[in-house]
C-alpha positions as CSV (number, residue, x, y, z in Angstrom):
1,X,-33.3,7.7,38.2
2,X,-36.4,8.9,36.4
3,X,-35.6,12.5,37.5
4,X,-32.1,12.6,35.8
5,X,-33.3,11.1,32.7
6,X,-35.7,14.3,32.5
7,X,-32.5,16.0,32.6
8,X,-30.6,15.1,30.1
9,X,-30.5,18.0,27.2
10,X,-32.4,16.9,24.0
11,X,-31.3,16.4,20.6
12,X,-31.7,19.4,19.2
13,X,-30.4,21.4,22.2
14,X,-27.4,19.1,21.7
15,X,-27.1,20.0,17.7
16,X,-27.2,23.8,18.2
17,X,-24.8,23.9,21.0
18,X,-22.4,21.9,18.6
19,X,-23.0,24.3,16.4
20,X,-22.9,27.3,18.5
21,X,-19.0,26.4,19.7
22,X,-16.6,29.4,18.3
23,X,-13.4,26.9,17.5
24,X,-12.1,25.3,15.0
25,X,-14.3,22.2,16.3
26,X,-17.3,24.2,15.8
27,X,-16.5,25.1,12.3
28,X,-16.3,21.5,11.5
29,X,-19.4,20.7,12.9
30,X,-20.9,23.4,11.3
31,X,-19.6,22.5,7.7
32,X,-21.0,18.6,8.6
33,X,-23.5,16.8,7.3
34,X,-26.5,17.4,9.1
35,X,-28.0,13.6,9.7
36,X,-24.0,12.1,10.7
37,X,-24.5,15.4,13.1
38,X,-28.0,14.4,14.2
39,X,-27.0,10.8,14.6
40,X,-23.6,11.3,16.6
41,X,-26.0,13.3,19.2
42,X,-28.6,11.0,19.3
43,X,-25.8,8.0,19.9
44,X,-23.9,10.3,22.8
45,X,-27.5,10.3,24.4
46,X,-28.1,6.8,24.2
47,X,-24.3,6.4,26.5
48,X,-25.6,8.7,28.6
49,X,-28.9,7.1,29.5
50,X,-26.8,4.1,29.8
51,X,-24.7,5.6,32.2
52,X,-27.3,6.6,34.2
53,X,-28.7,3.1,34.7
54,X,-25.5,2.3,35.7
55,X,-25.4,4.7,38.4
56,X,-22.4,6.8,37.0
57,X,-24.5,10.0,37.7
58,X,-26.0,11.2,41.2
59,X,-27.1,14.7,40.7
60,X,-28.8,16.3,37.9
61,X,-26.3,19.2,37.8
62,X,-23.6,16.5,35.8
63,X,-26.1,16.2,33.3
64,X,-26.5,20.3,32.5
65,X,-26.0,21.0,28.9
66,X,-22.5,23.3,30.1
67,X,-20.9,20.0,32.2
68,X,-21.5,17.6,29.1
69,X,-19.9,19.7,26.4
70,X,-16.2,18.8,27.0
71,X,-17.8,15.1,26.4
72,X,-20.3,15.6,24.2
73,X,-17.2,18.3,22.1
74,X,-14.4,15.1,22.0
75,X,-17.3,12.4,21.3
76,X,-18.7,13.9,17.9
77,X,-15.2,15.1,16.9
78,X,-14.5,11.7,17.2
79,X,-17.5,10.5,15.3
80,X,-16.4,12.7,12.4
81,X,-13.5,11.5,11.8
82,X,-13.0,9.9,8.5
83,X,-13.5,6.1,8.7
84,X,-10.0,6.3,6.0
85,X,-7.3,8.3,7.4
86,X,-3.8,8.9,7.8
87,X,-1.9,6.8,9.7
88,X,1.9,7.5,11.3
89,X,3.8,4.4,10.1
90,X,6.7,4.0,12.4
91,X,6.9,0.4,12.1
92,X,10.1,0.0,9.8
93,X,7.8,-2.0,7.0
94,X,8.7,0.6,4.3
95,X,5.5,-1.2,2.2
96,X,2.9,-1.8,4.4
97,X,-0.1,-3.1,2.8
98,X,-2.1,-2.8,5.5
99,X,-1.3,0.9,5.5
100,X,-1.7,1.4,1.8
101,X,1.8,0.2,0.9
102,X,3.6,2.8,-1.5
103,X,4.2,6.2,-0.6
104,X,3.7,8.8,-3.6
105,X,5.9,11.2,-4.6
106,X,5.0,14.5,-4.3
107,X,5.0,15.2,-8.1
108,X,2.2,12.0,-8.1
109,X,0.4,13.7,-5.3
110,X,-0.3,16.9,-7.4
111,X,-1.1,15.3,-10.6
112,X,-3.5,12.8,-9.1
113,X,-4.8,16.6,-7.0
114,X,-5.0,18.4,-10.7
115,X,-6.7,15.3,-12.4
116,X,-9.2,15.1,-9.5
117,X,-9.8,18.7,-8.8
118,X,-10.3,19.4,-12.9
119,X,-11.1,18.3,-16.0
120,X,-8.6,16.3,-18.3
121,X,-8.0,14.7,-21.6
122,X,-8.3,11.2,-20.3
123,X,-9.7,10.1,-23.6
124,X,-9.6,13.0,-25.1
125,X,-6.8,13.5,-27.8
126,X,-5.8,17.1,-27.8
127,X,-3.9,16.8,-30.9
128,X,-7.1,16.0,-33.2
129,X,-9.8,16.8,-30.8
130,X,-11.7,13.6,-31.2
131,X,-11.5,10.5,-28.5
132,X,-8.8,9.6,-27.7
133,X,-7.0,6.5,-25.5
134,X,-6.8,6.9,-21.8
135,X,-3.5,4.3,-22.1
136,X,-1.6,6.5,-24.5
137,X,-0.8,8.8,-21.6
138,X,1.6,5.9,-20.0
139,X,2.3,3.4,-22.8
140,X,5.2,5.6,-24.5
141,X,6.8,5.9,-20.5
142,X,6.5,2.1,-20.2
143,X,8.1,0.9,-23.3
144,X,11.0,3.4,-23.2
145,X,11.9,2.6,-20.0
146,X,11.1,-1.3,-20.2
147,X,12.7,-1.6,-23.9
148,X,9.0,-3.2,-24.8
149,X,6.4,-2.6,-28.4
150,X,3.6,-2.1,-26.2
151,X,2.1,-1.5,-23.3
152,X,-1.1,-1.6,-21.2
153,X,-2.4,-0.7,-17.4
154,X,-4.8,-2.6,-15.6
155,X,-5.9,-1.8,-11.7
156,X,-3.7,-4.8,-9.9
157,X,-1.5,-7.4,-10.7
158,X,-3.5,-10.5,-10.5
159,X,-5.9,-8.5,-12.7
160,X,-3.0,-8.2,-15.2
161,X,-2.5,-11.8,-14.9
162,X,-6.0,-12.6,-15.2
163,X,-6.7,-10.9,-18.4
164,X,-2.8,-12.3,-20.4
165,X,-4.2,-15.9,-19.7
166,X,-8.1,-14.8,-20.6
167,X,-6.4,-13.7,-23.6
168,X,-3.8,-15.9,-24.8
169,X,-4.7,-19.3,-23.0
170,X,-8.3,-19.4,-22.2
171,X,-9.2,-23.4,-22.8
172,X,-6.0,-24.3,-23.3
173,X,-2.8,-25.2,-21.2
174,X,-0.5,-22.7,-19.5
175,X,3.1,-24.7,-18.3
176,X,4.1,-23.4,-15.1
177,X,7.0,-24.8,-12.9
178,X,5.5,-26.9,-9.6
179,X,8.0,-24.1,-7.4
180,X,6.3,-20.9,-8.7
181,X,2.8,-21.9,-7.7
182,X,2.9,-18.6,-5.7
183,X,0.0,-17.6,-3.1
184,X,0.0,-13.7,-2.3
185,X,-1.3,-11.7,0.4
186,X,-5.0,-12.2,1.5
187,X,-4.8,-15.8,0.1
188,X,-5.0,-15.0,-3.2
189,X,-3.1,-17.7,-5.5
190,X,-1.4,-18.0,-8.6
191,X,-3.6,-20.9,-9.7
192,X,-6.9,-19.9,-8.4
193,X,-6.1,-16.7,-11.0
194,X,-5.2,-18.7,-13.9
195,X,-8.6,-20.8,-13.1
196,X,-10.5,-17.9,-13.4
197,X,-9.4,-16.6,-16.4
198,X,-10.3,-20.3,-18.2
199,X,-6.8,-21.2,-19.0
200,X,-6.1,-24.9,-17.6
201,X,-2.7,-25.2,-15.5
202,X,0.0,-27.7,-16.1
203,X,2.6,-28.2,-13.3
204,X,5.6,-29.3,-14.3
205,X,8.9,-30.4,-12.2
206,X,9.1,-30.7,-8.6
207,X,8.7,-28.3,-5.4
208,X,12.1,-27.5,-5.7
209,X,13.9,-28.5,-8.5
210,X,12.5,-28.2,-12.4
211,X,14.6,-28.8,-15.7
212,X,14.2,-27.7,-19.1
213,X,13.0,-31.5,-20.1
214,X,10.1,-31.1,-17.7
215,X,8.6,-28.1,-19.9
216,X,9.6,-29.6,-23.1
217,X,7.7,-33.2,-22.2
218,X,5.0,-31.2,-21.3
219,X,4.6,-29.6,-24.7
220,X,1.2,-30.7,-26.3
221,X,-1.2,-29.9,-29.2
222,X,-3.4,-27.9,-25.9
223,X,-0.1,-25.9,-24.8
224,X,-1.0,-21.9,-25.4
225,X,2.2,-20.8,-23.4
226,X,4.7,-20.9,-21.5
227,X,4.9,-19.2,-18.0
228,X,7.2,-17.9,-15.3
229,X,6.2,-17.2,-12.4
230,X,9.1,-15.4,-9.8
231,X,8.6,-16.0,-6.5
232,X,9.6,-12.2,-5.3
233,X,7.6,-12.7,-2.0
234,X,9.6,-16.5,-0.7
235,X,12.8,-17.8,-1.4
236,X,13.7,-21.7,-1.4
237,X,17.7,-22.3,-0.8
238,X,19.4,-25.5,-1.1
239,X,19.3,-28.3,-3.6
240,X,17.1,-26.1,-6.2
241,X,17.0,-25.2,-9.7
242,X,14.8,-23.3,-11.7
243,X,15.0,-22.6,-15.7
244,X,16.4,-19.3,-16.7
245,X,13.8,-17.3,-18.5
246,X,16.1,-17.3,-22.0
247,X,16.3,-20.5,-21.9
248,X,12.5,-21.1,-21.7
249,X,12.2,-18.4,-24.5
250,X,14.9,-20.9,-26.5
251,X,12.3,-24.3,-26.2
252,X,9.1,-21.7,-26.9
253,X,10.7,-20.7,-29.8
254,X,11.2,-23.8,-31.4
255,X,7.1,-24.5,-30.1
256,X,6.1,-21.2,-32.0
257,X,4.6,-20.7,-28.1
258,X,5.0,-17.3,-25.9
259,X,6.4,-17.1,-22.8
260,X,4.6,-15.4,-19.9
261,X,6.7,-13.6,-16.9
262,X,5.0,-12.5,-13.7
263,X,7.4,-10.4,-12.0
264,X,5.1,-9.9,-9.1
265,X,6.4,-6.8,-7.3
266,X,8.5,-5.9,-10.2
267,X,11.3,-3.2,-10.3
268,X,13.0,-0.5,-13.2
269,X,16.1,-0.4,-10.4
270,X,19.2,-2.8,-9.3
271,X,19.4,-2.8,-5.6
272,X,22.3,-4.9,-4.9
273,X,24.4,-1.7,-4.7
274,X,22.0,-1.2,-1.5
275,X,22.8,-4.1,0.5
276,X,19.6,-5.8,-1.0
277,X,19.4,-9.3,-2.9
278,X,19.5,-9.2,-7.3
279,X,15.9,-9.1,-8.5
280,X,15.0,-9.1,-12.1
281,X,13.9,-6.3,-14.0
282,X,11.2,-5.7,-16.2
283,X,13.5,-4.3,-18.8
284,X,15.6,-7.6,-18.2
285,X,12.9,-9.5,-18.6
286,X,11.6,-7.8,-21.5
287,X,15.1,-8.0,-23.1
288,X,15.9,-11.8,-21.9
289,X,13.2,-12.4,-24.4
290,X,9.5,-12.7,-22.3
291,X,6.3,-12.0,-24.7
292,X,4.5,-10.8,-21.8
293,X,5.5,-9.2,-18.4
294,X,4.1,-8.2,-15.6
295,X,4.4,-6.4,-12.5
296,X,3.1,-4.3,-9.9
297,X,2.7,-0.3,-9.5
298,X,2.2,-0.1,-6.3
299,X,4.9,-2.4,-4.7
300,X,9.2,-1.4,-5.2
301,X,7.9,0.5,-8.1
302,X,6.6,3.0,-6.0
303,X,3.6,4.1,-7.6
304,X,-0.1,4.0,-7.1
305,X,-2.1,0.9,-7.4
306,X,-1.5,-1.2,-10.6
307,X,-1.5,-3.9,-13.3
308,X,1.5,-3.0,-15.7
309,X,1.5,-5.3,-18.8
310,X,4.3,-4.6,-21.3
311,X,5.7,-6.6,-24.5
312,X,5.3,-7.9,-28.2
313,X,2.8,-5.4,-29.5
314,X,0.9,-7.7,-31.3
315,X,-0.1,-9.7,-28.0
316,X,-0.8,-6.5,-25.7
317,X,-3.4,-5.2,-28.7
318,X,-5.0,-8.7,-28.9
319,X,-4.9,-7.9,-24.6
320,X,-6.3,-4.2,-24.8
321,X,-9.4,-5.7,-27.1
322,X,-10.4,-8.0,-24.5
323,X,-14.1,-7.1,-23.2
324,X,-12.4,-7.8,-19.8
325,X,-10.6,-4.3,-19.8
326,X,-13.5,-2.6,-19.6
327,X,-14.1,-3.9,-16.1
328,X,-10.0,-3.7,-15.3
329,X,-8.7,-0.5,-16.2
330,X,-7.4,2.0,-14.3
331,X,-9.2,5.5,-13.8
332,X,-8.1,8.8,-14.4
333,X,-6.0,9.4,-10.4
334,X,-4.1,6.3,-10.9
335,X,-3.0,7.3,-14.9
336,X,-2.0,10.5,-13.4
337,X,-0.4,9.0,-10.4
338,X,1.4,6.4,-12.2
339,X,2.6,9.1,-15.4
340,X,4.4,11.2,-12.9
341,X,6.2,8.4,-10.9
342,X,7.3,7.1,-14.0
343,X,8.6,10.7,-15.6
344,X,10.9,10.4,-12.3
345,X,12.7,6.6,-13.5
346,X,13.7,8.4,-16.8
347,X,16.6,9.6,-14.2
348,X,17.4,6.8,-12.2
349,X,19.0,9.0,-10.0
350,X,16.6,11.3,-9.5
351,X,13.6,8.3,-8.6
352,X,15.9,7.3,-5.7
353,X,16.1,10.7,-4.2
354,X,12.1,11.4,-5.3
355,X,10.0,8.3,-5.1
356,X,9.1,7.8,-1.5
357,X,9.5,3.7,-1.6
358,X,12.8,3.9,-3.0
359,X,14.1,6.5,-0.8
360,X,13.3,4.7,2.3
361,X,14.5,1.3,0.8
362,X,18.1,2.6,0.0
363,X,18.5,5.5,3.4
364,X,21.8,5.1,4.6
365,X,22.3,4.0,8.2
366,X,24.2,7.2,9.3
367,X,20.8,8.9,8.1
368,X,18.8,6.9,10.1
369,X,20.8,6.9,13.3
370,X,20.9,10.6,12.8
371,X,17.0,10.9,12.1
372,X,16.3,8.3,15.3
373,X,19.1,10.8,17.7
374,X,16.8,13.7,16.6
375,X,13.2,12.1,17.4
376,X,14.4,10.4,20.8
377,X,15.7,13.9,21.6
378,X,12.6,15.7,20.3
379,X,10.4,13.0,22.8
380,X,13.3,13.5,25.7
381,X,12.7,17.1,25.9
382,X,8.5,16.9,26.6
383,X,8.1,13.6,27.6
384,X,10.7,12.6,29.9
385,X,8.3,12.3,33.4
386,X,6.4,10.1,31.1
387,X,8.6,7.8,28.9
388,X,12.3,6.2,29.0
389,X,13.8,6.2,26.3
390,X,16.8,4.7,24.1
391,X,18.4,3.5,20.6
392,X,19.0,0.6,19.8
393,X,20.4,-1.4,16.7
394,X,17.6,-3.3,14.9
395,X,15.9,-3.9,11.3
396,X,13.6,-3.3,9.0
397,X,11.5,-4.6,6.1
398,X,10.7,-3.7,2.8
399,X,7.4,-5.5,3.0
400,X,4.8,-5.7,0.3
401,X,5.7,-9.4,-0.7
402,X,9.4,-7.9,-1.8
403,X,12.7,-8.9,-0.5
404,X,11.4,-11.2,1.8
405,X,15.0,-12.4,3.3
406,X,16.3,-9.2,3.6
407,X,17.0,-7.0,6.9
408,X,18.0,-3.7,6.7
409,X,19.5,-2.3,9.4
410,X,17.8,0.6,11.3
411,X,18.4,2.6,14.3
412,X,15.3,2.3,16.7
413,X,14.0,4.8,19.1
414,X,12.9,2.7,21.7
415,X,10.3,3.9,24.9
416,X,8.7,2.4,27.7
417,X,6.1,4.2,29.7
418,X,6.1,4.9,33.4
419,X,2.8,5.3,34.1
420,X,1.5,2.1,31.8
421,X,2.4,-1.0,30.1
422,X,3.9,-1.2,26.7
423,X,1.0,-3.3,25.2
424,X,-1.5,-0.2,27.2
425,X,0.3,2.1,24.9
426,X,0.7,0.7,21.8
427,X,-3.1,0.1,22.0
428,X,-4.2,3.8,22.9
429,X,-1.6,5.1,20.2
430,X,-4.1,3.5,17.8
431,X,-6.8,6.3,18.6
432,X,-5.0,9.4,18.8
433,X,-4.9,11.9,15.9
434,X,-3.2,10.8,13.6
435,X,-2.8,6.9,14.9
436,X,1.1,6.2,15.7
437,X,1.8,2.5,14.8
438,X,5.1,1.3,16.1
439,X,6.0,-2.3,17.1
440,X,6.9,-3.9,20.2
441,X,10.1,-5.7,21.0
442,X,12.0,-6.7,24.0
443,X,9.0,-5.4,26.5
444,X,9.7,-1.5,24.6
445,X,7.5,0.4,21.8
446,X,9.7,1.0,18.9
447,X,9.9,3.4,16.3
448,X,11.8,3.4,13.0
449,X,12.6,6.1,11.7
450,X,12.8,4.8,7.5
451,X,9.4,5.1,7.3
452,X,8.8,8.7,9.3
453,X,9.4,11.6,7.3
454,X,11.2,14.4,9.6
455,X,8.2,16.4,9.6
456,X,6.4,14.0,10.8
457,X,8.3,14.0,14.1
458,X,6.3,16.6,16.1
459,X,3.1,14.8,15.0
460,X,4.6,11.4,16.7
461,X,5.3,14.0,20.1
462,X,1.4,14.5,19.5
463,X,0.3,11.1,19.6
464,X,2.6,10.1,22.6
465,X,1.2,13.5,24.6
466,X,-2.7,12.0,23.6
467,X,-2.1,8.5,24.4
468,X,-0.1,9.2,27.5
469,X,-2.4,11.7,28.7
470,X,0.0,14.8,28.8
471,X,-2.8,16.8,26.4
């Protein structure tokens, strides 16, 4: 055993053959930061002597510098990989927030490449040449298309949430129905937010049922406002009843209080026309009377991560001199992100054709089974000693706390290996390059075509070939 350690190549021996490699691997290893370099080889090294213990090595010709490369190539490729990375999203969930929900369009994707890659006027008013306001360069978007005075962006939409109570309701009550005490994903809740930002909750009603009377009894000398909260990510059915939002406007009114909407995922679109359940606007809300609104970027909107805040102009400036925008606002990719994605709703049209999210919610089911017969045909062709194959009927989601009782009918592309389980393959798709995440039902690894893009399909051929061992 002592002999073979004194075998092994050393480090640096190691580095420069890495280096010496004419590929396209070399070039990368080349271009690499030297220590994560220096530190993959040492850690490849450290296998290797534990291999040896192990008795995985006999002769001290499997150790020679030339029989190790192929490992030694594959391991550090691996190693510099980016930790963040693309992923191949075929499970159906058109926003996955575990794979970074909303898809940009491609006019976000080169504006958030120009502001990144460049300098910009972010607070830099062109017009004057003095400083200007990083929020002008969405505000005029929001309010045309919402019908609001004002406008402000924060980076989420608990942080939008967060700083509209801070503002308007810190110390004092906030009336919110018992039903709309909504907990979102990672365990964040509605009233743990309002607790942070000082304001003091007041549940009214019951779990499923709360009148008008039950906000107006609540009505004290400590109420600040009045607050809606829809519950876009549950639904209760039955013997329910909530207070329309102009009606709650109506009682306010007479209180000289605001009213408060939380729109959650939030939407500029009707979708009923797509087979999907009526969800309210922000320009509905804004127009049924709300003081406030809010609503996330990132979610049916389509956009990148956000907070958007629109209303009566006199609250949103009180909002936009809290010292807590400082610490919430967006930078300079997501204003340029979220400015192009909303450029594309003055069309309506034209953001259902162009804003990935939107596109995949509303895809036809002829498109899909069409899309599903060409990647099951595509996978027939190279795989076929490896893989059976079918469609099937099934669903998908839109995901992202949206929708969250409504199926939308899919084709499915469904395969089951011959030479390993289902559960074997699902698991080594998750290291190829890119990952291919599908989902498995009825013992067969499906794939959904809403949420691959066409080009995408010889990239899923890669990932089977890699995982199946055809490479």
């Amino acid at each position: 055993m002592s002999t073979l350690f004194r075998h092994l190549p050393s480090m640096d021996q190691a580095l420069a053959a890495l280096c010496a490699e004419q590929s396209l691997a070399g070039e990368a290893f080349r271009a690499a930061p030297r220590p994560l370099l220096k530190d993959l080889a040492n850690a490849f090294l450290d296998l290797l002597r534990e291999e040896i213990r192990a008795g995985v090595f006999s002769e001290a010709a499997q150790l020679a510098l030339p029989a190790l490369m192929p490992r030694l190539t594959a391991y550090v490729r691996q190693g510099l990989r980016p930790r963040f990375r693309r992923v191949l999203n075929a499970t159906g969930v058109v926003i996955h927030t575990n794979m970074g929900r909303s898809l940009l369009a491609k006019e976000a994707v080169a504006a958030v490449a120009a502001a990144a890659g460049h300098y910009s006027n972010l607070e830099f008013d062109l017009a004057t040449g003095e400083r200007g306001s990083r929020y002008s360069h969405v505000e005029d978007l929001l309010c045309r298309l919402t019908g609001a005075e004002a406008a402000l962006v924060v980076n989420n939409n608990a942080a939008a949430v967060l700083i509209v109570l801070d503002t308007l309701c810190k110390g004092r009550e906030v009336i919110v129905s018992r039903g709309q005490l909504v907990e979102i994903g990672g365990s964040f809740r509605i009233p743990e937010v309002m607790a942070k930002s000082g304001a003091i909750l007041r549940e009214v009603g019951a779990t499923n049922r709360t009148h008008l009377r039950d906000y107006e009894s609540a009505i004290g000398s400590d109420t600040a406002a009045l607050m809606k909260v829809h519950t876009s990510n549950y639904r209760m059915t039955g013997f329910v009843k909530e207070v329309p939002l102009w009606e709650l406007k109506t009682l306010a009114g007479s209180y000289g209080l605001p009213v408060i909407e939380d729109l959650g995922s939030g939407s500029l679109l009707r979708f009923e026309g797509d087979g999907l359940p009526g969800e309210p606007t922000a320009q509905e809300a804004v127009a049924e009377g709300a003081d406030v609104v809010t609503f996330s970027g990132d979610k049916v909107l389509g956009g990148p991560q956000a907070g958007i805040i629109v209303g009566r102009r006199e609250i949103i400036e009180r909002i936009k001199k809290n010292q807590l925008n400082r610490a919430l606002r967006i930078d300079k990719l997501t204003l340029a992100a979220l400015e192009a994605t909303l450029r594309l709703y003055l069309d309506p049209d034209l953001a259902r054709q162009r804003v990935p999210t939107v596109a995949m919610m509303t895809a036809s089911l002829v498109s899909l089974r069409a899309q599903a017969a060409r990647l099951a045909g595509l996978l027939r062709k190279h795989l076929s000693d490896s893989l059976e194959l079918g469609l099937r009927a099934g669903s998908s989601r839109v995901g992202g706390g949206a929708f969250p009782e409504a199926d939308l009918p899919t084709s499915l592309v469904c395969l089951k290996p011959t030479g390993m389980t289902v559960e074997a393959l699902r698991e080594a798709l998750l290291s190829t390059d890119p990952p291919l995440v599908g989902r498995v039902e009825d013992d067969a690894l499906c794939l959904d075509p809403r949420t691959l893009e066409s080009s995408e399909h010889a990239l899923v051929l890669s990932a089977l070939r890699q995982a199946l061992g055809a490479l």
